[in-house]
N, C-alpha and C positions, 0 to 999 in steps of 0.2 A: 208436479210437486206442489204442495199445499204450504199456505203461509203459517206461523210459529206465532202463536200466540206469547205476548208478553203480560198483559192486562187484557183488562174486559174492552173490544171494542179497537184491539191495540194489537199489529200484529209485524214482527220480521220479515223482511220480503226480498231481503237481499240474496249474495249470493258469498259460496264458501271456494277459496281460489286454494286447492290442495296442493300445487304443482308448485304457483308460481314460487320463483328462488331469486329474485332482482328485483329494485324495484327501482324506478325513474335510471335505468342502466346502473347505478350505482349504490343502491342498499342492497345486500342482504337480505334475504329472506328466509332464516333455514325453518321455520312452521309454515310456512305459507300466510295465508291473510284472508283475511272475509271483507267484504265490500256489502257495509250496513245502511238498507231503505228502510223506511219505515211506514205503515199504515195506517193514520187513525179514523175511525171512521165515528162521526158524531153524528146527534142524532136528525143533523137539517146537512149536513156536508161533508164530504171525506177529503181527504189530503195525505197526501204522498209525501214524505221526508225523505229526501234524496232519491239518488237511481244507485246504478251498480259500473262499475267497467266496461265498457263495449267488448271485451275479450268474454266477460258473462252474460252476453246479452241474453242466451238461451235459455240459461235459468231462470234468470228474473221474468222473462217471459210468460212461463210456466207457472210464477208465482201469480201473479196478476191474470191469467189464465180468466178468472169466475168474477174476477172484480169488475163493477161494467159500469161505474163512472166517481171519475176524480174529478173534483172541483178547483184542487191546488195541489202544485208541486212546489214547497219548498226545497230551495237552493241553498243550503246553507254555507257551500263554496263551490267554487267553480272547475277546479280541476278534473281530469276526465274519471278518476278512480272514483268521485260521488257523482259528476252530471255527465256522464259519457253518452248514460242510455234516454238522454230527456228527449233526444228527436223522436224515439220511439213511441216515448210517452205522449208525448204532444201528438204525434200523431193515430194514435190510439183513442184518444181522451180528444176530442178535436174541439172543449169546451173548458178544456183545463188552462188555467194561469200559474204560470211560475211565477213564484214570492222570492226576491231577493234586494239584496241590498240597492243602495245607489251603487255605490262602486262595483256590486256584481253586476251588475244588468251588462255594461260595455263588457263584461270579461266574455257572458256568456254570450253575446253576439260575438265578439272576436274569435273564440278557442270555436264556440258548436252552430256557428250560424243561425243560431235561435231568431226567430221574426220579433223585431221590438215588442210588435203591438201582444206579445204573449206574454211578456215581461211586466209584472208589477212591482215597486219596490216600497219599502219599508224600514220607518224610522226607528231608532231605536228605541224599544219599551210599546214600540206599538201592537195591536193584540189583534188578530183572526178570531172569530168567532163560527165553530163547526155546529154549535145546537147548544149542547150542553157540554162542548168541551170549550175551553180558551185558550189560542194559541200566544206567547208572548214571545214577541220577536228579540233578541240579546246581542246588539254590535259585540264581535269580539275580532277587532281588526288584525293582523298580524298572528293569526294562530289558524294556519302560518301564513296566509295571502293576506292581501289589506281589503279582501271583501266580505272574510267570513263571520259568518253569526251563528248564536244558538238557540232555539227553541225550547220553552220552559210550559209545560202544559201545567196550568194550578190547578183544574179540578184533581189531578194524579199524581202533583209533587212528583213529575218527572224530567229532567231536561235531556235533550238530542245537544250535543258537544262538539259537531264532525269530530275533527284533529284529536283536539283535546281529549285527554283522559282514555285515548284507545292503542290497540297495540296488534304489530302484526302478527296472526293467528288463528291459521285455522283449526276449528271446532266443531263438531255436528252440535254442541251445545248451546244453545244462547244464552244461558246464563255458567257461567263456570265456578266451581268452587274451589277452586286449587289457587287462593289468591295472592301464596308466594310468587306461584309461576306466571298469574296474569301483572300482577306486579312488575316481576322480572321482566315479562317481555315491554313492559308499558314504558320501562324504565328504556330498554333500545332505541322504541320508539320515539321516548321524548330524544333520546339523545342525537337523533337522525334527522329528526323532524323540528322540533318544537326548542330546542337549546339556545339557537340563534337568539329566540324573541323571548328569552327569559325574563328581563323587567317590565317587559309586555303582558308576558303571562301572570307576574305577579299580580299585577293591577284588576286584571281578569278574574281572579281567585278571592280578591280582597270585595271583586265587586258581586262576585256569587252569595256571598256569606249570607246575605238580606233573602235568599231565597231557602225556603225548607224542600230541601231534595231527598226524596225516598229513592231514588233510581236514577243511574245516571247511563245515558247510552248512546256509546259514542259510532262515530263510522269505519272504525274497525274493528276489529277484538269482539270479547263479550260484553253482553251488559250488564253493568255491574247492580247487582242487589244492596250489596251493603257498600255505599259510599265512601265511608269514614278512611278505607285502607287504600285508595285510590287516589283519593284528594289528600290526604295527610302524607301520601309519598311526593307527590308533587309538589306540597308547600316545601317541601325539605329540598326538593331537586335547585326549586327555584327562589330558593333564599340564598343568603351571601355568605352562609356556611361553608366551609370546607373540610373535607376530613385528612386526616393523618397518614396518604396517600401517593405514591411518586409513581406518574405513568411515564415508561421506557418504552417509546417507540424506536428500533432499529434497525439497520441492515448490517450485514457484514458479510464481507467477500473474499478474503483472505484471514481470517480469523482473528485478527488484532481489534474489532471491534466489539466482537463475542465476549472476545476476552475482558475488554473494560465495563463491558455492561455485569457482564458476573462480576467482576470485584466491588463494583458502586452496588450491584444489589443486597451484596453480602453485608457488605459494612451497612448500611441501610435494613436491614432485617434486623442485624445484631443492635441496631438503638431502638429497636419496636416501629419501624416504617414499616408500613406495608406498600410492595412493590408489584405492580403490574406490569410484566413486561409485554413486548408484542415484538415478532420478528417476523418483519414486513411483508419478508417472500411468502410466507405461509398466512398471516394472522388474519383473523375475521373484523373487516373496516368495523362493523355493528356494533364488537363487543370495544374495538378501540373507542369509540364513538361513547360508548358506553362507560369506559373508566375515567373519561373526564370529565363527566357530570359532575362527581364532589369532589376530584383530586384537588391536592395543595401544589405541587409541582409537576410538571414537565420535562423530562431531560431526552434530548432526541441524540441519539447513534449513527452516525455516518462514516462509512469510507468515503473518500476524496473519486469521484469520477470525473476526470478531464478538465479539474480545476475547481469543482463544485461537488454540493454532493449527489449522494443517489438518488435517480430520478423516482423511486419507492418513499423514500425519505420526502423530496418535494412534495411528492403527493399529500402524504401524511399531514406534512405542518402548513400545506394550500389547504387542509380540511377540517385541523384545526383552527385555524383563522377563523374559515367560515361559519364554527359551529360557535365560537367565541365563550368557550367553557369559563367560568368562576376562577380559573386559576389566579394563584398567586406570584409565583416561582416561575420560570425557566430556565434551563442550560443545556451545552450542547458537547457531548463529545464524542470523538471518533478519531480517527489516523489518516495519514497520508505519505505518499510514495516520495514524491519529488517538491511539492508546494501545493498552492491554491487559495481558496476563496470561498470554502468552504460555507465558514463560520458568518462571515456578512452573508452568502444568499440566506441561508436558514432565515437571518435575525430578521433580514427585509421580507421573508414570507410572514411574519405574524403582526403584521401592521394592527389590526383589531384587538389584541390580547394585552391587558392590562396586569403586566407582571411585572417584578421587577429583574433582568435578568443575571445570573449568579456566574463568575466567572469559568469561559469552556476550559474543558481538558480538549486539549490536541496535539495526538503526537505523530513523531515520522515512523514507520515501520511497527514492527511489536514491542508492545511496553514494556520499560524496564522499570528496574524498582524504584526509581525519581519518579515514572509515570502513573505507576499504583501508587506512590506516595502525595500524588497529588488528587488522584481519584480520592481518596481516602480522606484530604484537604476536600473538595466539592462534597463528599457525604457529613463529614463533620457541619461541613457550614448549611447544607440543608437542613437536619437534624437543629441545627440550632435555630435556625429562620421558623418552622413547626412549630418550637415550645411557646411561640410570641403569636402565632397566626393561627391556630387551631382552636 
């Protein structure tokens, strides 16, 4: 397989993961993913931008096949999805130095047993020089490890992103024109990956501006040609906006919780919410992941399991915590047989989410018309908490 020209001198080397369907045991995958290296070769030195996954080792292989010497592997993080295949490299290249951070250098001896003395690292704004190309090194810590950085070449007004601005999917394309759908997927991907370090990423984006980018190309997905619809989704992701929104994660196990989740939706559609629901047994974590990027509320759905609630349900609001979405809002309803304790585990699972929370519905058995009249009471008062937050 032969490398994919993106520019003169400038070439894809990565590889395209059609199969995989998980990733780190718990994202979603339903496109698959590409695991993006890059090439450049200038006119006194060449240099490598990332590797590929050691599950790709074979392709990438095959890419670098006719290439017969790199002077530098930048690291732009350390995880094995970009530096899995660097042992290869290094030892291929047995003159090659990896360029990374301070804080990368310990990662990549700990995770890939990298030999220090092949490790060089690199201050922020400091510059590589390939001949006639410039490489500029760009601390961008917490997106998403505390080592990562990005690479901005200014004779091409290009920057290398890892994390930032990519999305899982595979493509035979490297560049793609359907930029709802890379959007879309970019949108999962922040919300999986990149969410967590939202006022992180702000500062990131504020600190980009000072650079003129014709091309941005990140370590997964395509590379994007035209900037503007890429970057303009992510200032929206990760600003303190919220939109007009109520995500309904729930289970239900005897159908009393079915049942309140429908009448809170209903009454909630009929004042112009718009309602995401997700039922747990079935739903895709990606797209939950996904609806609380902008939502204004939260209300989670539970049956009462052995005093607490469903271990579908923990899950859910242990992932919301960690994703630590913009919300504003929370509450909680669902039913129970005998008693419980429902309501306190939920609340002690969202230690990180700064909401304020809105009085639960909880009832015994199936709801009666008191308990639709109080659902009805929780959607009024959502509905009215919106017209002041949105």
């Amino acid at each position: 397989m032969k490398p994919k020209k993106i520019k003169d001198n400038m070439f894809w080397v990565g590889a395209v993961d059609w199969d995989r369907r998980l990733f780190d045991a718990l994202i979603p995958l339903p496109d698959g993913t590409s695991y993006n290296a890059y090439l450049i070769q200038g006119s006194e030195k060449t240099a490598l931008l990332d590797t590929v996954d050691p599950s790709m080792l074979t392709v990438f292989e095959s890419h670098l096949k006719d290439i017969k010497n790199i002077d530098f592997i930048i690291s732009h993080h350390s995880e094995q999805d970009h530096a899995g295949a660097l042992p290869y490299v290094l030892e291929k290249y047995k003159n090659a130095k990896v360029i990374a951070t301070p804080k990368g250098k310990p990662m990549l001896i700990d995770h890939l047993h990298i030999q220090e003395d092949r490790i060089v690292t690199v201050n922020d704004g400091e510059t590589l020089s390939l001949g006639n190309k410039t490489l500029e090194f760009i601390h961008a810590p917490w997106v998403h490890w505390p080592e990562t950085m990005f690479t901005y070449i200014r004779e091409d007004k290009i920057i290398f992103t890892c994390d930032l601005f990519g999305s899982h999917l595979a493509t035979s394309d490297i560049f793609y024109n359907d930029y709802w759908h890379v959007c879309d997927e970019a949108k999962r991907y922040y919300a999986e990956v990149m969410m967590p370090f939202r006022t992180t990423i702000q500062k990131h984006l504020e600190k980009l501006k000072k650079y003129q980018i014709d091309m941005i190309a990140p370590s997964h997905g395509p590379v994007h040609r035209d900037p503007e619809c890429i970057v303009r989704s992510h200032q929206e992701w990760v600003s303190d906006k919220v939109s007009n929104t109520v995500v309904v994660p729930y289970v239900t196990m005897h159908g009393s919780t079915q049942l309140m989740v429908e009448r809170l939706t209903e009454v909630l559609s009929e004042n112009g919410i718009k309602v995401e629901k997700f039922n747990l047994a079935v739903a895709d974590t990606g797209k939950f992941a996904m609806s609380l990027v902008d939502a204004a509320t939260l209300v989670i759905g539970s049956p009462t399991v052995l005093t607490g609630a469903h271990p579908l349900v923990v899950s859910a609001a242990f992932l919301a915590n960690a994703l630590k979405p913009k919300l504003k809002f929370a509450s909680i309803i669902g039913s129970y047989g005998w008693g419980g304790r429902m309501v306190e585990q939920i609340k002690g699972l969202l230690p990180n989410l700064k909401i304020e929370m809105l009085e639960p519905v909880v009832i015994k058995g199936l709801p009666k018309d008191e308990d639709y009249k109080a659902l009805d009471r929780l959607a009024n008062e959502i509905v009215s908490r919106h017209k002041t937050a949105i």
